[in-house]
N, CA, C and O atoms as a Tinker XYZ file with bonds, in Angstrom:
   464  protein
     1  N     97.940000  136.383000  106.950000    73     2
     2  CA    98.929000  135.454000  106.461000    64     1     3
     3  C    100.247000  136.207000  106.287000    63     2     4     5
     4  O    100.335000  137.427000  106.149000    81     3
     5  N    101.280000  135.319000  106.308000    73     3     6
     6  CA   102.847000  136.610000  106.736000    64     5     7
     7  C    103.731000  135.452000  106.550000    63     6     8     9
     8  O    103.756000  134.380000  107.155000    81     7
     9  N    104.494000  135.922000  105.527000    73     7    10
    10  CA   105.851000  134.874000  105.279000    64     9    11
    11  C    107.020000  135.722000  105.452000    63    10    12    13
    12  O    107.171000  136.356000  104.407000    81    11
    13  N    107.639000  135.926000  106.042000    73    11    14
    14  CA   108.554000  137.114000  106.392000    64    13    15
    15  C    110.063000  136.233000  105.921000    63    14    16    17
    16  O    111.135000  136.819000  106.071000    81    15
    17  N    110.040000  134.985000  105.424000    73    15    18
    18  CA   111.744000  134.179000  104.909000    64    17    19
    19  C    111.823000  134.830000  103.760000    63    18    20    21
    20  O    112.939000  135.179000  103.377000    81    19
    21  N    110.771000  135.103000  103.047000    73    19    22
    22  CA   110.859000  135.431000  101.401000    64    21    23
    23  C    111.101000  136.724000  101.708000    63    22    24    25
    24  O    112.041000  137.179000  101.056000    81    23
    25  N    110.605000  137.475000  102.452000    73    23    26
    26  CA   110.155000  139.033000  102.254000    64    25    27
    27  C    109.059000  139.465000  101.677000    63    26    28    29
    28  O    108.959000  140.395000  100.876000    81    27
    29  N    108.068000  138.637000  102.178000    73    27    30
    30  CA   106.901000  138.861000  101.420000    64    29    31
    31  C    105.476000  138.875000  102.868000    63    30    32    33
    32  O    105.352000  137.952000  103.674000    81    31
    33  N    104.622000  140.087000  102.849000    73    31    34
    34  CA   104.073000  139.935000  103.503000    64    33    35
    35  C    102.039000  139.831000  103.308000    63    34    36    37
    36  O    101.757000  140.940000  102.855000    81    35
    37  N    101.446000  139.470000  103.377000    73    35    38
    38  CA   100.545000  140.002000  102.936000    64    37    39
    39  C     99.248000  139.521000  104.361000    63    38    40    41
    40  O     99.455000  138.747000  105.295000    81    39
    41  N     98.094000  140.226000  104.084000    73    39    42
    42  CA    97.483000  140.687000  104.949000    64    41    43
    43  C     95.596000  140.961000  104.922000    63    42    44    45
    44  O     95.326000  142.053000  104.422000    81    43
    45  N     94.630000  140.328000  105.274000    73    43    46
    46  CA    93.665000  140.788000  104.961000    64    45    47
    47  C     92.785000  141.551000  106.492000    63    46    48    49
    48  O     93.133000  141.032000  107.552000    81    47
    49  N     91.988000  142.411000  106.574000    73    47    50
    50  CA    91.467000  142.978000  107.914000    64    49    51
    51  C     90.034000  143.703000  107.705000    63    50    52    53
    52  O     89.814000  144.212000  106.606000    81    51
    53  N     89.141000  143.760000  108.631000    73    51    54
    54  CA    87.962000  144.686000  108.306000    64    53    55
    55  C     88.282000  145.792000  109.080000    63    54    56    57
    56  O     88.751000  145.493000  110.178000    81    55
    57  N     88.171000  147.006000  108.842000    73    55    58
    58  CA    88.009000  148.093000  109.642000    64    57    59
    59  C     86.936000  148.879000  109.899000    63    58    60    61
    60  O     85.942000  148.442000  109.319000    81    59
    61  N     86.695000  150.010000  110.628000    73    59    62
    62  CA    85.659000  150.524000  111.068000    64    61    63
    63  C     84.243000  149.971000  111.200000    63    62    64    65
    64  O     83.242000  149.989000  110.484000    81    63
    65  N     84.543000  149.486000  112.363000    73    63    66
    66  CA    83.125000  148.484000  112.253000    64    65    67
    67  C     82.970000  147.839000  111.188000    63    66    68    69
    68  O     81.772000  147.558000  111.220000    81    67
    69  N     83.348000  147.459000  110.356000    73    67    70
    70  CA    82.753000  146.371000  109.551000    64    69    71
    71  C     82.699000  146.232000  108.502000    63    70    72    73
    72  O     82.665000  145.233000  107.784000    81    71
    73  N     82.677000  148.078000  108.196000    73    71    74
    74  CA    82.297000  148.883000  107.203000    64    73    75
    75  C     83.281000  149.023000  105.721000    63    74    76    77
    76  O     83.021000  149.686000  104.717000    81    75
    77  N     84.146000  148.393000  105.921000    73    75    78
    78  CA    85.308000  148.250000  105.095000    64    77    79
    79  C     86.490000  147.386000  105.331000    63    78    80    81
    80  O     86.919000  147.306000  106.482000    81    79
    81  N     87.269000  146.498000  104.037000    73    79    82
    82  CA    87.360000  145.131000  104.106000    64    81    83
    83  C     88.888000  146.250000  103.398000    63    82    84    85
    84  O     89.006000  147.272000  102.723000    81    83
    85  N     89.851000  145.185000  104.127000    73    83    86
    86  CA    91.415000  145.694000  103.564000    64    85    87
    87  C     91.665000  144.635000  103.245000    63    86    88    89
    88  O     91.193000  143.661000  103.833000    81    87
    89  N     92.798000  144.503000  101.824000    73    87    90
    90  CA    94.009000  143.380000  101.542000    64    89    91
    91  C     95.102000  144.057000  101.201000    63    90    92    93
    92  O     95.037000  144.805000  100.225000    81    91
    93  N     96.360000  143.921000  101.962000    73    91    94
    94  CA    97.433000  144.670000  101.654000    64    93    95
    95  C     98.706000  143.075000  101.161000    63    94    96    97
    96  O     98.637000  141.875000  101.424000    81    95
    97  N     99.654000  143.854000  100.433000    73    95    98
    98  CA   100.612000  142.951000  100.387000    64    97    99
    99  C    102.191000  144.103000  100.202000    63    98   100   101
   100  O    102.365000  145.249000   99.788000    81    99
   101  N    103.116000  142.972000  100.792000    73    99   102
   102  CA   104.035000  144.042000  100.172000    64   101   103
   103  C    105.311000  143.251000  100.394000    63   102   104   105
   104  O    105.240000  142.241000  101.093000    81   103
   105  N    106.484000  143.618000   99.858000    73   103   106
   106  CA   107.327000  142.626000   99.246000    64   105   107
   107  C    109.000000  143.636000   99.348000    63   106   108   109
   108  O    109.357000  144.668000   98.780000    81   107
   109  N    109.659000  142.759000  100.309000    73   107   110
   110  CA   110.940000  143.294000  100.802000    64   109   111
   111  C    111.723000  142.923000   99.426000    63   110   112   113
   112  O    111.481000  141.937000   98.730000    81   111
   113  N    112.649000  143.853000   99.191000    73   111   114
   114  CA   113.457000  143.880000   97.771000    64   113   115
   115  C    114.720000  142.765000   98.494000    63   114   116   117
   116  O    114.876000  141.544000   98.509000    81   115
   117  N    115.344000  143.753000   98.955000    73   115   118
   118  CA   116.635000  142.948000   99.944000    64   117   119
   119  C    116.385000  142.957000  101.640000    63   118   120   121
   120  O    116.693000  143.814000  102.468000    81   119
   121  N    115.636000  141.524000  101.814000    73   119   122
   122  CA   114.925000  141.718000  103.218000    64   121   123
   123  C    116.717000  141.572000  104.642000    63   122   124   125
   124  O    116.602000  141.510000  105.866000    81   123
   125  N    117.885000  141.565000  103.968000    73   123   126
   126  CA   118.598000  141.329000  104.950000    64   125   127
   127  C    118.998000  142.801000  105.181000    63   126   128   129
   128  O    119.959000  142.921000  105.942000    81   127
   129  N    118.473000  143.962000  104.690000    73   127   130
   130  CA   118.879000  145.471000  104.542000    64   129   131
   131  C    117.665000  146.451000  104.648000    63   130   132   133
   132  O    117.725000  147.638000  104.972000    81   131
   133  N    116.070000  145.420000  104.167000    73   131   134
   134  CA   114.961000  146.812000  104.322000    64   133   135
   135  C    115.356000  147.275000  102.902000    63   134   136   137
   136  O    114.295000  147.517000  102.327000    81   135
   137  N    116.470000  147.526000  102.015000    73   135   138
   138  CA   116.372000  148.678000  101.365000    64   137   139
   139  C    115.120000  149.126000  100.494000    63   138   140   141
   140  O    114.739000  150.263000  100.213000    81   139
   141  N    114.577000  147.834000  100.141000    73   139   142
   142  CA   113.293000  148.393000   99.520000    64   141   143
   143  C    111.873000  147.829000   99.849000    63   142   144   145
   144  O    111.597000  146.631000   99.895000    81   143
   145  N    111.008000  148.872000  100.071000    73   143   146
   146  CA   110.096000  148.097000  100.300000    64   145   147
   147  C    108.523000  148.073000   98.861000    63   146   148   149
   148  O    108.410000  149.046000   98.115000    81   147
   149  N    107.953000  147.373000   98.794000    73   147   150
   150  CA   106.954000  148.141000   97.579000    64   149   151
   151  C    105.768000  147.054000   97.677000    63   150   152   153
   152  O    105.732000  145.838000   97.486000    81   151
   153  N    104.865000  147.966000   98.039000    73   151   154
   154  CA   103.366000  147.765000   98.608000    64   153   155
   155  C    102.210000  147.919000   97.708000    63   154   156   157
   156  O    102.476000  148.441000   96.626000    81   155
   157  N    100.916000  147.560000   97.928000    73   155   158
   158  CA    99.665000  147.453000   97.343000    64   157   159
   159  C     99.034000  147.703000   98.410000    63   158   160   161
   160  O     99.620000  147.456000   99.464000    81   159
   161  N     97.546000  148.310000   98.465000    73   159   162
   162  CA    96.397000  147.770000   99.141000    64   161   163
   163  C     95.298000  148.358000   98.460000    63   162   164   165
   164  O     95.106000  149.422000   97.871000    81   163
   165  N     94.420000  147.014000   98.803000    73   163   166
   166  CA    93.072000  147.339000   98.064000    64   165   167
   167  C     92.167000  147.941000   99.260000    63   166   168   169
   168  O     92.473000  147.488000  100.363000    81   167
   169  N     91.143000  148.847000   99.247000    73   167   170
   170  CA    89.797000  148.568000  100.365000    64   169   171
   171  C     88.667000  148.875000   99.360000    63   170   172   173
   172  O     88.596000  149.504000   98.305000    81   171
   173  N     87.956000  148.285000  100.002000    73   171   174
   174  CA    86.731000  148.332000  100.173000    64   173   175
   175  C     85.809000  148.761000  100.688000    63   174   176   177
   176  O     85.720000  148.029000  101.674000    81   175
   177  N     84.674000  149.746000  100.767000    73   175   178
   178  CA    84.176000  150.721000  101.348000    64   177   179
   179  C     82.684000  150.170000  101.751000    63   178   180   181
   180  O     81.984000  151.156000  101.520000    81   179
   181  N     81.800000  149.117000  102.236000    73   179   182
   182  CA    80.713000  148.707000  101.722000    64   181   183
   183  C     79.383000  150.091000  102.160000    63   182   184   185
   184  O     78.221000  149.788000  101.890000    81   183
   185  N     79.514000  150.822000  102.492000    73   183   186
   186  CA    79.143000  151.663000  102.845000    64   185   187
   187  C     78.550000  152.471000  101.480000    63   186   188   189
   188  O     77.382000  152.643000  101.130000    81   187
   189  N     79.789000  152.888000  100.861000    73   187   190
   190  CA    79.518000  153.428000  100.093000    64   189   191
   191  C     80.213000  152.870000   98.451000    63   190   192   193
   192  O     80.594000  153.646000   97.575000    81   191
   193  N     80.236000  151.451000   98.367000    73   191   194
   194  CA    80.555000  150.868000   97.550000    64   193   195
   195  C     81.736000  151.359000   96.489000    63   194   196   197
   196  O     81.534000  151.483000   95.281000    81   195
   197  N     82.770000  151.569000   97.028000    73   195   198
   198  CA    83.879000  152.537000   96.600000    64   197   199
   199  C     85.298000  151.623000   96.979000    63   198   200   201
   200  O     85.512000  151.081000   98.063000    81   199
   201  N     85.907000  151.615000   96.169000    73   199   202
   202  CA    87.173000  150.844000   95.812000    64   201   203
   203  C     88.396000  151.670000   96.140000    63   202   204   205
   204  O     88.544000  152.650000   95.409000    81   203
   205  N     89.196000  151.508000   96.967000    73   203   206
   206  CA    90.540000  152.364000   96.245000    64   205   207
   207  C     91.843000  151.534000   96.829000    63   206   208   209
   208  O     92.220000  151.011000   97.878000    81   207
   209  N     92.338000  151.776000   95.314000    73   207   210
   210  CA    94.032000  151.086000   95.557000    64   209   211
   211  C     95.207000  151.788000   95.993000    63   210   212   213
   212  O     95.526000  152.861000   95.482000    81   211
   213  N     95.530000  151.521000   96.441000    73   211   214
   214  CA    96.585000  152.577000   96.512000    64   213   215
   215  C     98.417000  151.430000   96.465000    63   214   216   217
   216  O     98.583000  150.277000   96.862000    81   215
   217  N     99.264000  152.229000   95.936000    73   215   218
   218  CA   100.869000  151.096000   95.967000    64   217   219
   219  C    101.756000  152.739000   96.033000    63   218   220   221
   220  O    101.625000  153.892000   95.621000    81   219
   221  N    102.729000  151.863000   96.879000    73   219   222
   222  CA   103.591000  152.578000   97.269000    64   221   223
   223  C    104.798000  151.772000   97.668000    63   222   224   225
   224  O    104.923000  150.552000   97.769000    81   223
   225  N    105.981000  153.122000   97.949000    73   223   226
   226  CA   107.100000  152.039000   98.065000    64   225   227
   227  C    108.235000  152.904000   99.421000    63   226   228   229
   228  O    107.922000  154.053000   99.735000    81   227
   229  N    109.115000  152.437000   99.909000    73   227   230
   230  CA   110.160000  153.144000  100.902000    64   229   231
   231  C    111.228000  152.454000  100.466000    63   230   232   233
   232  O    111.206000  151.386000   99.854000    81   231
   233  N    112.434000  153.266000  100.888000    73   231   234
   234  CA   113.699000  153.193000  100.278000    64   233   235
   235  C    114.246000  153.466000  101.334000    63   234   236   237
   236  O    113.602000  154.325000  101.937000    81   235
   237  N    115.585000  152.982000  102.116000    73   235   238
   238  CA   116.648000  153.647000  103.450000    64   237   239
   239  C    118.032000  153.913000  102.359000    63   238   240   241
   240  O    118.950000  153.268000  101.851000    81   239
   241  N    117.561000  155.130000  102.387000    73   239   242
   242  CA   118.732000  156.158000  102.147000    64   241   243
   243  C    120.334000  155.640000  102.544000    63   242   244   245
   244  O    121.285000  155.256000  101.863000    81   243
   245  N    120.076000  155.870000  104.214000    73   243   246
   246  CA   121.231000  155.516000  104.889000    64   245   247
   247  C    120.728000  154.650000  106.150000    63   246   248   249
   248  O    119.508000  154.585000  106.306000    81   247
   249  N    121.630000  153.924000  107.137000    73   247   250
   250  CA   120.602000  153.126000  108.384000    64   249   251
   251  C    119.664000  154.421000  109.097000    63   250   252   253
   252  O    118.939000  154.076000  110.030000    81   251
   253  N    119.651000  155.448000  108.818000    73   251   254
   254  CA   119.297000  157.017000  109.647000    64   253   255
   255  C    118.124000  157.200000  108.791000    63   254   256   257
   256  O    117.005000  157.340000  109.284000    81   255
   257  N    118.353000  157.203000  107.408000    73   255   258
   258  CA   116.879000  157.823000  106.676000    64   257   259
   259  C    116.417000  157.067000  105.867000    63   258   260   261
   260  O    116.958000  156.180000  105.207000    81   259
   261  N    114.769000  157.630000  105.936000    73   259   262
   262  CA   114.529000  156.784000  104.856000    64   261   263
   263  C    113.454000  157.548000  104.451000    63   262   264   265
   264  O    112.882000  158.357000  105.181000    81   263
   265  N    113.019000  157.187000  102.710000    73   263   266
   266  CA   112.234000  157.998000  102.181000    64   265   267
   267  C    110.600000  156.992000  101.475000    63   266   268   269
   268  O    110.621000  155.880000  100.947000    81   267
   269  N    109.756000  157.600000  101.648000    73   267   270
   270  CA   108.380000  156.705000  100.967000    64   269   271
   271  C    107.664000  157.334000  100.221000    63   270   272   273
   272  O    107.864000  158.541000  100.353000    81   271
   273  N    106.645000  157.007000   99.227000    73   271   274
   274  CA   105.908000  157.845000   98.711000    64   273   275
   275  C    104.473000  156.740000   98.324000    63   274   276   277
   276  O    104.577000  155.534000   98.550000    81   275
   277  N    103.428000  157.219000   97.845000    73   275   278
   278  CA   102.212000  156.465000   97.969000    64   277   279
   279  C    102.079000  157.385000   96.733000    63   278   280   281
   280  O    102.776000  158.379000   96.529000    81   279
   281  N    100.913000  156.839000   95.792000    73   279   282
   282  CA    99.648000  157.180000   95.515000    64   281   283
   283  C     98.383000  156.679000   95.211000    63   282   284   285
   284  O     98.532000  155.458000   95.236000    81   283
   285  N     97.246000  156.925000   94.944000    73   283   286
   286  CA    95.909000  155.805000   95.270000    64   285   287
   287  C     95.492000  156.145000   93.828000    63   286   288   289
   288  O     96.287000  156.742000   93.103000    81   287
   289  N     94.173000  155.757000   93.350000    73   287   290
   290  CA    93.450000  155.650000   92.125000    64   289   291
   291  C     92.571000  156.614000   92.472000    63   290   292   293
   292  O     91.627000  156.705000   91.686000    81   291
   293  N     92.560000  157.512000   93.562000    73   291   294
   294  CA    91.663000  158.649000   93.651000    64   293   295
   295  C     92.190000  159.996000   93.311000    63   294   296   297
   296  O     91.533000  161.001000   93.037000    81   295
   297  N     93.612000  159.844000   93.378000    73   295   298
   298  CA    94.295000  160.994000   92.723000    64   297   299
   299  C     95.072000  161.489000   93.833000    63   298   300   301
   300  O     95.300000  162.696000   93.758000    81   299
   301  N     95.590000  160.839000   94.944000    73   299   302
   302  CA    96.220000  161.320000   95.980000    64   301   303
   303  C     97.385000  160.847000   96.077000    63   302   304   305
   304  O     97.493000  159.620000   96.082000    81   303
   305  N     98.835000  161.858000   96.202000    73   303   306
   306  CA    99.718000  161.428000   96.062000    64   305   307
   307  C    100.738000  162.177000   97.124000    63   306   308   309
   308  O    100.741000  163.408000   97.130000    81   307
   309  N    101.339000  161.673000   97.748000    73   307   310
   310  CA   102.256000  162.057000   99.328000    64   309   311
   311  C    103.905000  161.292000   98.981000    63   310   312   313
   312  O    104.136000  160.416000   98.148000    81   311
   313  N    104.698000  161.835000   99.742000    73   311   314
   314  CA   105.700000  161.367000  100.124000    64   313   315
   315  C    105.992000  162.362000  101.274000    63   314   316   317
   316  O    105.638000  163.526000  101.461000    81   315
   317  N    106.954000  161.286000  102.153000    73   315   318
   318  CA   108.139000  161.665000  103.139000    64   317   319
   319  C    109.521000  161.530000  103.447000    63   318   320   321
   320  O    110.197000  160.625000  102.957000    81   319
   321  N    109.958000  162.339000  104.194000    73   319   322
   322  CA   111.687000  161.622000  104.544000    64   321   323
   323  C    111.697000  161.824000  106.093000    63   322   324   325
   324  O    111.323000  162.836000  106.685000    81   323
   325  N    112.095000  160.902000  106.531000    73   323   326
   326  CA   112.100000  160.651000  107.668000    64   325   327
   327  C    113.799000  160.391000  108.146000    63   326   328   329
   328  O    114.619000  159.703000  107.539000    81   327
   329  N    114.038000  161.262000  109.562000    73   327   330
   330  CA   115.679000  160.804000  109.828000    64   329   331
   331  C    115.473000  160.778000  111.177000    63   330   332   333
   332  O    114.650000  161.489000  111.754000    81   331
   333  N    116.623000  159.506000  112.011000    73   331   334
   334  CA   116.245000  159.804000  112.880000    64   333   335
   335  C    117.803000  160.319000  113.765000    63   334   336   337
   336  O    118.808000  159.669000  114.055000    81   335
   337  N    117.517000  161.433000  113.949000    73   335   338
   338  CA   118.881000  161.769000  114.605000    64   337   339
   339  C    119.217000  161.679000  115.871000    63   338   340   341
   340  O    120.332000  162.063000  116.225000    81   339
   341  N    118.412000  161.213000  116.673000    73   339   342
   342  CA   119.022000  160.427000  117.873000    64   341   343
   343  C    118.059000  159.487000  117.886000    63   342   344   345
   344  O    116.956000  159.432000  117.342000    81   343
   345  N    118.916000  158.429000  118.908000    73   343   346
   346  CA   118.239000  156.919000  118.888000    64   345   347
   347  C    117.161000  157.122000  119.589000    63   346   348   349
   348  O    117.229000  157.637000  120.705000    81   347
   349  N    115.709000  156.649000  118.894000    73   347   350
   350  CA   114.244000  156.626000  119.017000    64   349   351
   351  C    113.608000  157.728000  118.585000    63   350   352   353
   352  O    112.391000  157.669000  118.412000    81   351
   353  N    114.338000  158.956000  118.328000    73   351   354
   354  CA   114.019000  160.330000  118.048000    64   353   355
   355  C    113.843000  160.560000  116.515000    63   354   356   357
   356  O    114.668000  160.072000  115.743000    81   355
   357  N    112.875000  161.231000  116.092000    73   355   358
   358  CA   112.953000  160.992000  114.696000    64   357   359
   359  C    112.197000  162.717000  113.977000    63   358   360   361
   360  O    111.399000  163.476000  114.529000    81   359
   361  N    112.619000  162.791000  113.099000    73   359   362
   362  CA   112.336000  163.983000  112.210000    64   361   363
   363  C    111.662000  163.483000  111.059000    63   362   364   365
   364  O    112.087000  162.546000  110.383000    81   363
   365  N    110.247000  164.327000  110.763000    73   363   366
   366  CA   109.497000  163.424000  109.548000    64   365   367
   367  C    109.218000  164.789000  108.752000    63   366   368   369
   368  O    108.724000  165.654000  109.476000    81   367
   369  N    109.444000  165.196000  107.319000    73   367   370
   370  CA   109.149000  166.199000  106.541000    64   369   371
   371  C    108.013000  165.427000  105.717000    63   370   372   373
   372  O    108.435000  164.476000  105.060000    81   371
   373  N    106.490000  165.713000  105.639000    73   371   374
   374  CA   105.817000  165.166000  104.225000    64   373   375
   375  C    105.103000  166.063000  103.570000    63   374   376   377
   376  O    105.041000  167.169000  104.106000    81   375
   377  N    104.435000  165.886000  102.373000    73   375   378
   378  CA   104.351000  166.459000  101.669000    64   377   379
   379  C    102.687000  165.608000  100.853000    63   378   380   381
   380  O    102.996000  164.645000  100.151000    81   379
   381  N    101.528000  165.817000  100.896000    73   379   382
   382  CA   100.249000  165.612000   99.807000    64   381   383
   383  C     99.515000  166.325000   98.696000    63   382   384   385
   384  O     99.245000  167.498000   98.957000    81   383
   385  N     99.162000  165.914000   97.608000    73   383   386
   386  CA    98.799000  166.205000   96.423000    64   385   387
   387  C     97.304000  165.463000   96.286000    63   386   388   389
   388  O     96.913000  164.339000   96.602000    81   387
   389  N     96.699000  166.532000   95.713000    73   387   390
   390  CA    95.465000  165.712000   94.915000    64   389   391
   391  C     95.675000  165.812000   93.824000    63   390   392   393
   392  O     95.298000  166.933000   93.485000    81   391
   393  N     96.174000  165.151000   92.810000    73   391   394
   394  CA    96.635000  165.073000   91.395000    64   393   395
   395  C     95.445000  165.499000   90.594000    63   394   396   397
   396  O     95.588000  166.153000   89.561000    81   395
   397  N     94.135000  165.097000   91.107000    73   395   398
   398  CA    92.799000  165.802000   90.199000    64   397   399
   399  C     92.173000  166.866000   90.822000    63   398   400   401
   400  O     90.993000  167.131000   90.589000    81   399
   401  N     93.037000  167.671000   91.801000    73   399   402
   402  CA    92.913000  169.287000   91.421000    64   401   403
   403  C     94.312000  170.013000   92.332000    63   402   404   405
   404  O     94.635000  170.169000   93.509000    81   403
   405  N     94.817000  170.294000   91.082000    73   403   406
   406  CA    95.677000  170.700000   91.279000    64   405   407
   407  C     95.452000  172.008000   91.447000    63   406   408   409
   408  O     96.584000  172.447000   91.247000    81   407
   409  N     94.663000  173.092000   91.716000    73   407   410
   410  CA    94.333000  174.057000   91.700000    64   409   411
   411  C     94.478000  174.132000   93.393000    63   410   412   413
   412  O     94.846000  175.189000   93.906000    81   411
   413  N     94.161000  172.918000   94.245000    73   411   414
   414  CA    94.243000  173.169000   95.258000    64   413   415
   415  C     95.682000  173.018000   96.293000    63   414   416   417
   416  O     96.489000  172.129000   96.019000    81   415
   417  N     95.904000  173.832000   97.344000    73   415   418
   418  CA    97.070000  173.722000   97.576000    64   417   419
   419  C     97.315000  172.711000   98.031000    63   418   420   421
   420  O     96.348000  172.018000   98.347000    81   419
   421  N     98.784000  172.134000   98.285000    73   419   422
   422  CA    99.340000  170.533000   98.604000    64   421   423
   423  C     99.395000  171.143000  100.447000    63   422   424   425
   424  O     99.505000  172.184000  101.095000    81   423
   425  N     99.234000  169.663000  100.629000    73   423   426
   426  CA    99.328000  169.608000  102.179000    64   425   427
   427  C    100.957000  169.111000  102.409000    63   426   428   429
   428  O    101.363000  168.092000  101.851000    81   427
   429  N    102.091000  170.168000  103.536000    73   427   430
   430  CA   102.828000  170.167000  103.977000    64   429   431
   431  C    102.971000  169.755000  105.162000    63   430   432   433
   432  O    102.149000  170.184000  105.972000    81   431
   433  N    103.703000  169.102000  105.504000    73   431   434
   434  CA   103.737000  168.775000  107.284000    64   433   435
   435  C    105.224000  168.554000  108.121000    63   434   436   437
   436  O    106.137000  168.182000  107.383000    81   435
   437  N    105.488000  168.689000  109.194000    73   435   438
   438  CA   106.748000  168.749000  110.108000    64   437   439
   439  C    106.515000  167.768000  111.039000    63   438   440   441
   440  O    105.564000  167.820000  111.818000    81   439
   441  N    107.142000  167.072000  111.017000    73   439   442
   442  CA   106.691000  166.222000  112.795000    64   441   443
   443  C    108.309000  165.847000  113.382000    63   442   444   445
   444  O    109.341000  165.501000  112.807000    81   443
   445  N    107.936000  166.120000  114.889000    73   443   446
   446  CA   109.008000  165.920000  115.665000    64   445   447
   447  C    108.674000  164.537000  116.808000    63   446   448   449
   448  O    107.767000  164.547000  117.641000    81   447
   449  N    109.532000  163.546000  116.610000    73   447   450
   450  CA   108.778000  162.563000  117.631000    64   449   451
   451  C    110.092000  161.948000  118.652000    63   450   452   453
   452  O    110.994000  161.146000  118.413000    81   451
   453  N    109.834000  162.498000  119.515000    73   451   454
   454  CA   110.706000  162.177000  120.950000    64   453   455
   455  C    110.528000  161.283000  121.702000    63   454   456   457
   456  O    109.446000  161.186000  122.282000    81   455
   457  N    111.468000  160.444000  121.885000    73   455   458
   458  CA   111.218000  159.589000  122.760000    64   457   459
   459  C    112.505000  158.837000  123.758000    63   458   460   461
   460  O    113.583000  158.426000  123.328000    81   459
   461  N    111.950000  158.801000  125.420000    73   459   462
   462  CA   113.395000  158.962000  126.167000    64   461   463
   463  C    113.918000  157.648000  125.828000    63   462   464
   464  O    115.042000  157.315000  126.205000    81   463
């Protein structure tokens, strides 16, 4: 289901075989600009009867960048910034946390994505 006049989108899907049931929603702040975006999703695991939410949100900096961040109810928490400095070409810096062990190191990442 998708109402895109309001800025409002929402969404239900099964994935991996079967094995898990998604509902996402998420809700344009100022849909004539993108500037904000701020999300939910639930799944469902039937597999292993395991829940996790996760909400998150993205922000455009400038029409060039833009920044997001997530975290879930399992203790995982990421953000990125993304720019794209030539048209289709894009630069992505991110960054993950497990908030319930912090003992372990955060996952860093670079991505370069080209395209003619």
């Amino acid at each position: 289901m998708e109402d895109n006049t309001s800025g409002e989108i929402a969404g239900t899907k099964m994935n991996e075989k079967g094995d898990s049931a998604n509902a996402s929603y998420y809700h344009i702040v100022n849909p004539s600009t993108n500037i904000a975006v701020v999300g939910a999703e639930m799944t469902h695991s039937f597999f292993t009867n395991v829940n996790t939410i996760t909400v998150g949100t993205q922000h455009a900096l400038d029409p060039l960048t833009t920044i997001k961040a997530r975290a879930n109810n399992a203790g995982k928490a990421s953000a990125l910034i993304q720019h794209e400095w030539r048209p289709k070409s894009i630069f992505t810096i991110s960054g993950e946390m497990d908030t319930k062990s912090i003992d372990k190191s955060p996952k860093v990442g670079l991505a370069l994505a080209l395209k003619p």
